[in-house]
N, C-alpha and C positions, 0 to 999 in steps of 0.2 A: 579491479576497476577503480577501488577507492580507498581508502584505506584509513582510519583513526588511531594513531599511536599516541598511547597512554594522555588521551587528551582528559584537561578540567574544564568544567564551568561552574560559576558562580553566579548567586544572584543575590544581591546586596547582602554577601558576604555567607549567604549558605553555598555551602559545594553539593551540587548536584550531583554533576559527572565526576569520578575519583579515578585519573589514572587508566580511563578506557579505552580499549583498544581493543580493534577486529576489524575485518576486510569485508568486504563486499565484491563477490565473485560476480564477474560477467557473466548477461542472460541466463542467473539462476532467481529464484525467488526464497528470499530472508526473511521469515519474518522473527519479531522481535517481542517478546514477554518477559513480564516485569511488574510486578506491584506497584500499583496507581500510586504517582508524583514520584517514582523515581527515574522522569528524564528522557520518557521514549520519544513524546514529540519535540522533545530538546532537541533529540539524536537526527533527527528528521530536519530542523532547519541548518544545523550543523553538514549537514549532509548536502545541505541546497543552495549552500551558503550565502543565510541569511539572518547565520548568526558567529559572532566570533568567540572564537574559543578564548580561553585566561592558561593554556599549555596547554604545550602537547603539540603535536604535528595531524594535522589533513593532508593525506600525500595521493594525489592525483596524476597520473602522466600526462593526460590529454582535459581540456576545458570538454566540461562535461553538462548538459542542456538537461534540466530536470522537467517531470510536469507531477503534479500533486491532487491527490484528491481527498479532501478534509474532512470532517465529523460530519459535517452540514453540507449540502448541495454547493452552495451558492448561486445557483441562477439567476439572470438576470429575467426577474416580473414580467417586464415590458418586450421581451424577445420568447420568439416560437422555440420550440425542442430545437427543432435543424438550428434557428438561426444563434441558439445559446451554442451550439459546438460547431456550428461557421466561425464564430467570435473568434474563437483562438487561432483560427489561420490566417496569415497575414496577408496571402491574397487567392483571389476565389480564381477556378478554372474546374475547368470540365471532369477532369481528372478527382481534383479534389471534391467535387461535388460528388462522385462514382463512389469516392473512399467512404465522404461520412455515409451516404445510402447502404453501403456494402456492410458498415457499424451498426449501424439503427437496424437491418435486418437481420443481423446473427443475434442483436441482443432483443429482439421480437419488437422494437420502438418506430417501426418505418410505421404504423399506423398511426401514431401518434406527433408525426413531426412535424404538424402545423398548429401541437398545441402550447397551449399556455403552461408555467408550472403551477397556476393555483387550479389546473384542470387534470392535476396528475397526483397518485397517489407517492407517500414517500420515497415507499421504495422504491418506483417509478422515477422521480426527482433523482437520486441517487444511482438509479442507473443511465440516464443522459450525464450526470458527472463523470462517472466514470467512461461513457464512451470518451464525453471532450476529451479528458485525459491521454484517454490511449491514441486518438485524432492529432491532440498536437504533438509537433515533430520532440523526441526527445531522446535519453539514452536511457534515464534511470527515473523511475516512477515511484515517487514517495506517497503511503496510503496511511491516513493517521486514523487506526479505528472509523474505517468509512460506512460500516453496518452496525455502527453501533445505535440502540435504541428501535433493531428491527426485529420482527417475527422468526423462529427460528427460520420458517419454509422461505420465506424474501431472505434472508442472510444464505442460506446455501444455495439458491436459485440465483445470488450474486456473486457469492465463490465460484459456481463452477462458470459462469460467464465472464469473470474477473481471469479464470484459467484460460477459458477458450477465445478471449483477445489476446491474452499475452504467448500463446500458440502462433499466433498473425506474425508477430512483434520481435517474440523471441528478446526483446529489451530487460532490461534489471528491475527488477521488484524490491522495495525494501517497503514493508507490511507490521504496521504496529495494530496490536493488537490486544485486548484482555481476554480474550475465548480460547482455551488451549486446543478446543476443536477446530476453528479457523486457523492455526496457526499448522495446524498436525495435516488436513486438508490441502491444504493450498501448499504451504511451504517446500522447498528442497531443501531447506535448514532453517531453526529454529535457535536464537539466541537467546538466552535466558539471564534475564537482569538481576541483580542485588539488589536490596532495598540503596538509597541515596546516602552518602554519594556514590550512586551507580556503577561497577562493573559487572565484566562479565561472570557468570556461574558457570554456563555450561552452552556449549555449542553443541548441539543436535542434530547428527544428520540422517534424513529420511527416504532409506533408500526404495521404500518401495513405491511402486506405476500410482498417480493418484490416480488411476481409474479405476483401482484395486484395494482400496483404502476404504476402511470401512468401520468404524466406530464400534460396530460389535464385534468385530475379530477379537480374539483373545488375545492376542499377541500383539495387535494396536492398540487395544485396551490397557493392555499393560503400561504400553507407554507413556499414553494418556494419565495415567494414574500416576505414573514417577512424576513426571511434570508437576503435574498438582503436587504433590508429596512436597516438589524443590520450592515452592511458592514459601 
């Protein structure tokens, strides 16, 4: 779907990215680990392009429509649940009103879509973000550590609801992350960063059902444990 060959970036004159390079496979989910400042959510605007590279090549075949969901909510105060992920569609119909209703009720929020967000708990906040997200039209879905700062039970209550939109969707995930349990969870492949200037270590792929994944298996475990080891 996208591609980074041996791309750099700088930032007044430290190099972040050294030389990176890897793909991002259609309708699979990537996520990507890394020790904190070496450039994940670099990789992420770089990918959305919203940021320009200093070498290297972005190679894209087709203009590709991103949608993102950040550290932090961002909702707008002054708009209801429904009408903060009306915002992103650019014009309302019947159809489109069926779609976010059809969102709010897989992610358990239709009781809530006439509220405020100072009437909602974080994780709550975080998951009308990510419905918007999966609501506007896109191809590839950039997530910058979007459970960071939550309770283990809300962070896997929004893993397995972060899986079962992108089941609807079938769209691209690229998923930064510092949990190597989020990333073992969710992902079909697992990119594993250098310290800065960032490349790759080791690309990870995880062939088994996530409905069968299970942090005490022995044999997930393991994995789990090498990951940490390559940190």
């Amino acid at each position: 779907m996208i591609e980074l060959k041996e791309v750099n970036k700088y930032f007044d004159g430290l190099q972040v990215l050294g030389n990176l390079s890897f793909s991002v496979s259609r309708g699979k989910i990537l996520c990507i680990l890394g020790p904190s400042g070496c450039g994940k959510t670099t990789i992420l605007r770089i990918l959305a392009g919203l940021l320009p590279i200093d070498g290297g090549q972005v190679i894209q075949k087709e203009p590709i429509v991103s949608s993102y969901v950040f550290q932090e909510p961002r909702l707008l105060p002054w708009k209801t649940v429904k009408e903060n992920i009306n915002f992103v569609i650019s014009h309302s119909s019947l159809a489109k009103d069926k779609r976010i209703d059809f969102y709010l009720q897989k992610t358990g929020l239709q009781e809530y879509a006439n509220y405020y967000p100072h009437q909602l708990s974080g994780g709550m906040k975080q998951r009308v973000a990510l419905v918007r997200a999966f609501v506007y039209e896109h191809q590839l879905l950039l997530m910058d550590e979007p459970f960071q700062g939550l309770d283990v039970k809300t962070r896997n209550l929004l893993l397995n609801q972060t899986h079962l939109l992108w089941k609807e969707t079938q769209n691209t995930i690229v998923f930064v992350t510092h949990h190597v349990e989020e990333a073992l969870l969710l992902g079909d492949e697992i990119l594993l960063l250098s310290k800065k200037p960032a490349q790759v270590k080791r690309r990870i792929s995880i062939g088994l059902p996530r409905k069968e994944r299970n942090l005490q298996d022995p044999n997930f475990q393991k994995q789990y444990e090498g990951i940490v080891q390559s940190f």
